[in-house]
C-alpha positions as CSV (number, residue, x, y, z in Angstrom):
1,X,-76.9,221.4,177.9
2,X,-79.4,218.3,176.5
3,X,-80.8,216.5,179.1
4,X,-79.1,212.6,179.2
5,X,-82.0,211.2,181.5
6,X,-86.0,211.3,181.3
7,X,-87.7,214.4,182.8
8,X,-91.5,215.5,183.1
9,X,-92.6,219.0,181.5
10,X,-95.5,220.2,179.7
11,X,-95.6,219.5,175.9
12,X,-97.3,221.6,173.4
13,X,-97.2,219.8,170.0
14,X,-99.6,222.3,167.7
15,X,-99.4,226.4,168.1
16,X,-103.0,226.2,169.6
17,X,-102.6,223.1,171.8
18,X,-102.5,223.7,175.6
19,X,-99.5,221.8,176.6
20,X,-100.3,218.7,178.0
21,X,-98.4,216.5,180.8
22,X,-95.3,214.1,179.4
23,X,-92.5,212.2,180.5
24,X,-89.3,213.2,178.0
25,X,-86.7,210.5,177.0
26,X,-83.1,211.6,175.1
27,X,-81.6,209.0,173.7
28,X,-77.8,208.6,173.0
29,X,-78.4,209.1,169.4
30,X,-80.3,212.7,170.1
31,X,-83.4,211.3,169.3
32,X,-86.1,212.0,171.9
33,X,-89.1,210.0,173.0
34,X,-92.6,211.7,174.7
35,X,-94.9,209.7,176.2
36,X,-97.9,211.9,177.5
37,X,-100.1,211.0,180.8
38,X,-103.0,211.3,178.5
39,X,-103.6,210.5,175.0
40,X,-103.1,213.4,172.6
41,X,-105.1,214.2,169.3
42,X,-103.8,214.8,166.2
43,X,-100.1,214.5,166.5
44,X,-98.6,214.7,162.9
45,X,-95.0,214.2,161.7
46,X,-93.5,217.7,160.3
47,X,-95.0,219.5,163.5
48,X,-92.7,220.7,166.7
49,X,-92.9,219.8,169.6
50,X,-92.1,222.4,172.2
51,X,-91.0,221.5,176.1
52,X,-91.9,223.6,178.8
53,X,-91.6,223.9,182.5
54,X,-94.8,226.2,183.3
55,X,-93.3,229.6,181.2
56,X,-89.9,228.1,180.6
57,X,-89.1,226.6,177.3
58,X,-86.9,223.8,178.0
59,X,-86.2,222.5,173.9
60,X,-88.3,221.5,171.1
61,X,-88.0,219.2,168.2
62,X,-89.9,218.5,165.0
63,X,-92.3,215.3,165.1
64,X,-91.0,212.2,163.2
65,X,-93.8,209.5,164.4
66,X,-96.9,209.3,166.4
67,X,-97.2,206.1,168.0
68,X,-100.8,204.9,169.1
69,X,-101.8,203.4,172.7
């Protein structure tokens, strides 16, 4: 079942990148927005981005934008 409101979880967005803390948006289009708690290096469209709640993987999605702060 897709989440419909914003939840927190752990976001890894490279293989080698410890997950970092987000806040998750779905949209009604199926689109998904992550806005970390800190900034994040390097995030490039083409890559996934994988969701996680500690060991639980909660979705994932490939990354269309990066938006800067």
């Amino acid at each position: 079942k897709c989440p419909v409101e914003p939840f927190r979880a752990l976001v890894r967005i490279r293989q080698r990148h410890t997950e970092a803390e987000a806040l998750v948006t779905p949209d009604p289009a199926g689109d998904i927005s992550v806005d970390f708690t800190e900034a994040q290096r390097a995030i490039t469209p083409g890559q996934a981005a994988v969701f996680y709640d500690r060991d639980k993987v909660l979705g994932a999605g490939i990354i269309r934008a990066a938006k800067g702060r």
